[in-house]
C-alpha positions as CSV (number, residue, x, y, z in Angstrom):
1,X,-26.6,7.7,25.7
2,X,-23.1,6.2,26.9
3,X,-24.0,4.1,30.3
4,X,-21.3,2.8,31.9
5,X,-19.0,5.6,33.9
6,X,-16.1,2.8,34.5
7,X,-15.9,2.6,30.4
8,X,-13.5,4.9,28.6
9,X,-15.4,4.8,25.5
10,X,-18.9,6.0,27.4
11,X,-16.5,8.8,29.0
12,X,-15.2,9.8,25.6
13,X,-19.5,9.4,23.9
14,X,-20.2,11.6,27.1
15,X,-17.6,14.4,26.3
16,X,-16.0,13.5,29.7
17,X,-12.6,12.1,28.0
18,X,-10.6,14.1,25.6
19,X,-10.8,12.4,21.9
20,X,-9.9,13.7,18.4
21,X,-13.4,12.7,17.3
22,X,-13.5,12.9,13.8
23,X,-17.3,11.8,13.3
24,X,-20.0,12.3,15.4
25,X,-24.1,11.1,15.0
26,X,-27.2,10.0,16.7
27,X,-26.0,6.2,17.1
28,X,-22.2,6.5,16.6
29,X,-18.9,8.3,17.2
30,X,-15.6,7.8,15.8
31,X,-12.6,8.8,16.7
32,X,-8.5,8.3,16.8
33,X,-7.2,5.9,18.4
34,X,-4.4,7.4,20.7
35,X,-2.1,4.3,19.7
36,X,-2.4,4.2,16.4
37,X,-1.1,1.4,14.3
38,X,-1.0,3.4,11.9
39,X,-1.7,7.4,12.1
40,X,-4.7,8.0,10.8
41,X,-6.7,4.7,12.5
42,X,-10.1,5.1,14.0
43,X,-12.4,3.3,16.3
44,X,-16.1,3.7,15.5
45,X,-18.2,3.0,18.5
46,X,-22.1,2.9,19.3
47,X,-22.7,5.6,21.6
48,X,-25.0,3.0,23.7
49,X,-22.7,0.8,25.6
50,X,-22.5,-2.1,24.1
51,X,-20.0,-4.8,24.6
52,X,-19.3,-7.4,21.7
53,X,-21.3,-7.6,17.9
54,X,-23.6,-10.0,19.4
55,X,-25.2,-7.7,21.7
56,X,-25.5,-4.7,19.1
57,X,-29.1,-4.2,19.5
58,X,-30.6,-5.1,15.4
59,X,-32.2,-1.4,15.1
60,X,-27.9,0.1,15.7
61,X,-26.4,-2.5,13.4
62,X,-27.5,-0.7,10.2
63,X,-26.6,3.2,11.8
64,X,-23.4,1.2,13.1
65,X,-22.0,-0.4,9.7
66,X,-22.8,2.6,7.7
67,X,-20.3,4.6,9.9
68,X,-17.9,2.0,9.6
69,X,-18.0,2.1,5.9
70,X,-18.3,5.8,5.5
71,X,-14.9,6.1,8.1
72,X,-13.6,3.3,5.7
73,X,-14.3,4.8,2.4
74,X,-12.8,8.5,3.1
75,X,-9.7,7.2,5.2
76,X,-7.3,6.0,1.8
77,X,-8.5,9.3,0.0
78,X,-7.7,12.3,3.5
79,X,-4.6,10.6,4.0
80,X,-3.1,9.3,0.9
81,X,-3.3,5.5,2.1
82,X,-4.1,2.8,-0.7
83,X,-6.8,0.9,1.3
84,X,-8.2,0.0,5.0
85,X,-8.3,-2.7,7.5
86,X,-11.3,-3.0,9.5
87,X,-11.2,-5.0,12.2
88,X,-13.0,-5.9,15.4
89,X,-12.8,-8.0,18.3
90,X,-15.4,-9.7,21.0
91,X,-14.0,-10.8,24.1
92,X,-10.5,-11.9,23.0
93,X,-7.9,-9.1,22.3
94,X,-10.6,-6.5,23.0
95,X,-8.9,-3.7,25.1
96,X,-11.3,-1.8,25.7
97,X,-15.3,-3.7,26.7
98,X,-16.8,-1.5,24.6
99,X,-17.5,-2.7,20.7
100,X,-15.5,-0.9,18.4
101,X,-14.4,-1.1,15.0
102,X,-10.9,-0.5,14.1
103,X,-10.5,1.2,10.2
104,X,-6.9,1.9,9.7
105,X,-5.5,3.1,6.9
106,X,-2.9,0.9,4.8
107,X,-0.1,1.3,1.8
108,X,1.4,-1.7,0.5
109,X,4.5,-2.4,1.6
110,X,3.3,-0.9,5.1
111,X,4.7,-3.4,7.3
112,X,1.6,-5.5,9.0
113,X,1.7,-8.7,9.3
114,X,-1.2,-11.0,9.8
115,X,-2.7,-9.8,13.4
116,X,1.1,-8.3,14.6
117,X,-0.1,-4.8,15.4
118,X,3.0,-2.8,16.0
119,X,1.6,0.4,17.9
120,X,2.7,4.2,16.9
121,X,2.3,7.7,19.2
122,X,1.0,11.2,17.4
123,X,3.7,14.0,18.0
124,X,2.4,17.3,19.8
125,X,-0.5,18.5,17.6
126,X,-0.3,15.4,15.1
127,X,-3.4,13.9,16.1
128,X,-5.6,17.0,15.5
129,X,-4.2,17.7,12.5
130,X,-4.6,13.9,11.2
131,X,-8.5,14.2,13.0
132,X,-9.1,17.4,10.9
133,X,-8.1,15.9,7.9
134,X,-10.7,13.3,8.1
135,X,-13.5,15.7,9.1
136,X,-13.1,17.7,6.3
137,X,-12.9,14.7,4.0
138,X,-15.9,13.3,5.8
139,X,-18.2,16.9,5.7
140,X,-17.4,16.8,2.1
């Protein structure tokens, strides 16, 4: 379903790019992101390419935001945070041209400030044991 060989995210949907994917159906996969700003934070992505939430075709916005809420509502309790920040950006501050939603995992006293995102790096093996974490809490 991913389109657009030049786009990382259609490389990682295709199974051409190495991912911790921690959710994976018809419409959507998620996934870490490899810098996190916190560990533990996920970019859910249409498996079509699409580029911004305007051009989310109306029959992938429902499949879409019920990932994005599932990945939301499992993150605080597989990794002990308090709450989430979802987040996404069109155009402007959107690394990769791909949409994707950003659900990171927070705890007061965390450190983020307004739209400051201080980026992190997984140690060796961190990132698949953070991934596996949420799979299991998701399969649950």
């Amino acid at each position: 379903m991913a389109d657009d060989v030049a786009c990382v995210f259609c490389r990682i949907v295709a199974g051409g790019e190495p991912a911790e994917t921690i959710l994976e159906t018809d419409d959507v996969l998620a996934f870490l992101d490899v810098r996190p700003v916190f560990k533990g934070h996920v970019l859910v992505v249409p498996r079509a390419h699409v580029v911004t939430l305007p051009d989310l075709p109306d029959e992938l916005v429902g499949p879409f935001f019920a990932q994005v809420r599932r990945v939301a509502a499992t993150v605080p309790g597989a990794l002990g945070a308090q709450g989430t920040f979802v987040a996404m950006n069109n155009i402007v501050s959107q690394s990769v041209a791909h949409l994707h939603a950003h659900v990171v995992p927070r705890t007061k006293g965390d450190g983020l400030r307004g739209f400051f995102w201080p980026r992190a790096r997984y140690a060796e093996g961190e990132a698949a044991e953070y991934a596996a974490r949420l799979r299991t809490a998701l399969a649950a």
